[in-house]
C-alpha positions, 0 to 999 in steps of 0.5 A: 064498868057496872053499866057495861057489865050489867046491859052484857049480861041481860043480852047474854041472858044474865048468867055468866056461866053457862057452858064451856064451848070448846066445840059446836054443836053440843054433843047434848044436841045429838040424835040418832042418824037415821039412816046411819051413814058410812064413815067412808060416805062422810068423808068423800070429798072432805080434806084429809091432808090436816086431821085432828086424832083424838083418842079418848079413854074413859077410865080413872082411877077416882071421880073428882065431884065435879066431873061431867066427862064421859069417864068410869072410875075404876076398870079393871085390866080384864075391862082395859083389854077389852076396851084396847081390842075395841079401840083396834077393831074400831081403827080398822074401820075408820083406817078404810074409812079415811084412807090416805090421811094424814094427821096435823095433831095427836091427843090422847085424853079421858079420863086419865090415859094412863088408868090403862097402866104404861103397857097398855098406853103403849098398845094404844099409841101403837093401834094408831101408829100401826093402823092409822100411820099417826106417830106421836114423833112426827106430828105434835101430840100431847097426853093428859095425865093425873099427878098420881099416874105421872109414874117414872114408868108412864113419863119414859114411855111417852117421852120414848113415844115422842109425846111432845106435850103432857097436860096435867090436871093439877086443879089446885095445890091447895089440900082442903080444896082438892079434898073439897072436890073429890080428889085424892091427891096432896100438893106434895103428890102433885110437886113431885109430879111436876118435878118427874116432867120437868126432868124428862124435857117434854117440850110443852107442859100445861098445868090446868087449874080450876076456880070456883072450888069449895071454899077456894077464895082469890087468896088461895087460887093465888096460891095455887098459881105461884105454885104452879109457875114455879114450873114455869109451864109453857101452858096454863088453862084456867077453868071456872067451876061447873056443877052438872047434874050427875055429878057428886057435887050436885048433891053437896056443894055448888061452886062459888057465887058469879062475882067471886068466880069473876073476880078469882078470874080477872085477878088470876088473868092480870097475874099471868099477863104479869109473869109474861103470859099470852091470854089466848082465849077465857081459858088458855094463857101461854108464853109467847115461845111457845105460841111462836112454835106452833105449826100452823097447818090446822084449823078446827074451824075447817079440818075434819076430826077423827075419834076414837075410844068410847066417848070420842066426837069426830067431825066432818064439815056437815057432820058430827058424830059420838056415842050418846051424851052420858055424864052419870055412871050407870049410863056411862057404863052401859054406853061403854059396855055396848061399845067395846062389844061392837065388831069393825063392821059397826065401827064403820057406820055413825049411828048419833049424831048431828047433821049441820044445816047451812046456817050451823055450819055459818055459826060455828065457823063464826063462834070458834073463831071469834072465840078463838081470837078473831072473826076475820070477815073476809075469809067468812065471806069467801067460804059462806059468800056473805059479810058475818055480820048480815048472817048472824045479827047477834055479831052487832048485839055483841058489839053493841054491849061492849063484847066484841069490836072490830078491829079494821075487818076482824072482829074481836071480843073485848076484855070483858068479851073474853071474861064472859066467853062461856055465855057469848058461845051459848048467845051465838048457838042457833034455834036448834041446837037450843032446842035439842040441847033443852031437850036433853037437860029436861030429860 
């Protein structure tokens, strides 16, 4: 096992930990558009049968310390409303923009949606309804939520709404721990809460846990996931600890040594595959139920993105778009700030972005869906006309050093593939996105 671990990580490069890959390229890797094209323009000729809306909302109530999010504690209701007037102008243009689509998924994210309080979530869900026809009772959606906000008032609007899923970012149940991070909140603040959502009957409830925490060991991660299954969630997302610059703690603490944060994962993986949970990628574990119910009907790897709210990505095949990158609050104010002074007619142009080259999009349908599961050769064939493996020689690398293997024609990362998930994404990027995404971090 040393051997094998040891030749994956001098390929990787030697860090396990290198960044979370939920979507390529990343938006550290964007730039101007020069000239800024339409959203019309973007979307001539894209599907539009299957798109992702993504709502985000960059308000909480606190920071936690190790926050890289595009987020602004605090927010007033005077900065609420005009964020709410923004969000509408900025549907407007993108409702001309994509006229006709119709919506597979709904998500509404953050920062903690419900900063805006239940009324002013419930003019959010309304501006996408109304707007954009995307209604949370006809098409999966799911919110995020703190165990603060998670209020009788919060959990009847969106169970009212037809909100199906609710993702709660619990971290640990652990007091000293949650301290430790820059979160305020107690395991009984946090039981209570779970409690209130198990009393409404959503449908999927997600309970997200980070280790790798200041003074977290395998003993008190466990802890926290017995804490958790004594819910049951339909959903778990297990997170290894980063520490960003412009974060609080960056100046305080880092998070725990590679072979703990190893071990805490391959200890809390074991335990849920033990209490009947699917492992679905380094991340996500679900019961089997629930991966059944799914709808089927989108694919991030081929169906376009819609965002809306400041700090929200959209996508096209050949193109990606968002405000610029910002994570230290100075800058996310300003960028925050110039948002919600925009008029419709500035909404409806992408000013920073990323234009995919031939071989971007070859590598991002690849790496999200070997990440994803499996790299199937044959339907990479048919859209990109050549074998995965002739276009992107690091497929044979990972192969090599025990990463990845095929299965008959499918391609699929091993256990300790899975394990190192977050430096097989970077191992894969192209040349370029390296090159901007250097850019940015010595800037």
């Amino acid at each position: 096992m040393s051997g094998t671990l040891d030749a994956a990580l001098e390929l990787l490069g030697g860090e396990p930990y290198r960044a979370y890959t939920y979507g390529y390229p990343h938006k550290t890797a964007y730039r101007p558009l020069s000239p800024a094209p339409s959203l019309e323009a973007l979307f001539a000729g894209e599907p539009r049968d299957a798109l992702f809306l993504y709502v985000h909302v960059p308000f909480c109530r606190w920071r936690c310390g190790y926050c890289n999010l595009f987020a602004r504690a605090g927010g007033d209701h005077e900065a609420h409303a005009a964020f709410l007037a923004a969000l509408e102008r900025q549907a407007r243009a993108v409702a001309r923009a994509v006229h006709g689509a119709r919506f597979a998924r709904i998500a509404i994210g953050g920062g903690t949606p419900a900063a805006l309080g239940a009324a002013g979530l419930a003019r959010a869900l309304d501006v996408v309804e109304r707007t954009l026809g995307a209604s949370a009772e006809a098409v999966p959606a799911s919110v995020e939520v703190s165990p603060a906000c998670a209020d009788d008032d919060l959990l009847a609007l969106l169970a009212a709404r037809g909100v199906s899923r609710l993702s709660v970012g619990v971290q640990t149940f652990v007091d000293r721990e949650a301290r430790a991070a820059g979160r305020v909140q107690t395991r009984a603040e946090v039981e209570r809460a779970l409690g209130r959502i198990r009393a409404r009957g959503f449908r999927t409830l997600n309970v997200d846990l980070i280790y790798g925490l200041p003074g977290q060991d395998v003993a008190s991660l466990e802890a926290s996931l017995r804490a958790a299954l004594r819910h049951r969630p339909e959903e778990l997302f297990l997170y290894p600890l980063y520490v960003r610059p412009g974060t609080p703690l960056a100046t305080t603490s880092g998070p725990g040594p590679a072979p703990l944060r190893r071990a805490m994962y391959r200890h809390a993986r074991d335990l849920l595959a033990a209490e009947g949970y699917l492992q679905r990628s380094m991340r996500q574990f679900s019961l089997p139920a629930t991966i059944a119910s799914e709808p089927q009907d989108y694919r991030c790897q081929d169906d376009g993105m819609i965002g809306l709210g400041c700090g929200a990505r959209s996508y096209t095949r050949r193109v990606h778009w968002s405000e610029p990158f910002a994570v230290e609050p100075r800058g996310v104010a300003a960028v925050l700030g110039d948002w919600m002074r925009r008029d419709e007619a500035d909404f409806a142009v992408a000013r920073h972005g990323y234009v995919l080259d031939g071989e971007d999009e070859r590598r991002r349908w690849a790496l999200l869906t070997l990440l994803g599961g499996g790299l199937e050769a044959a339907p990479y064939q048919a859209r990109f006309g050549a074998a995965p493996q002739a276009d992107l020689p690091e497929l044979a690398a990972l192969v090599e050093a025990g990463l990845a293997g095929w299965e008959g024609a499918v391609l699929r990362l091993t256990a300790l593939g899975v394990e190192l998930s977050d430096a097989v994404g970077p191992f894969l990027f192209s040349e370029r996105v390296r090159a901007r995404m250097g850019e940015e971090r010595a800037a």
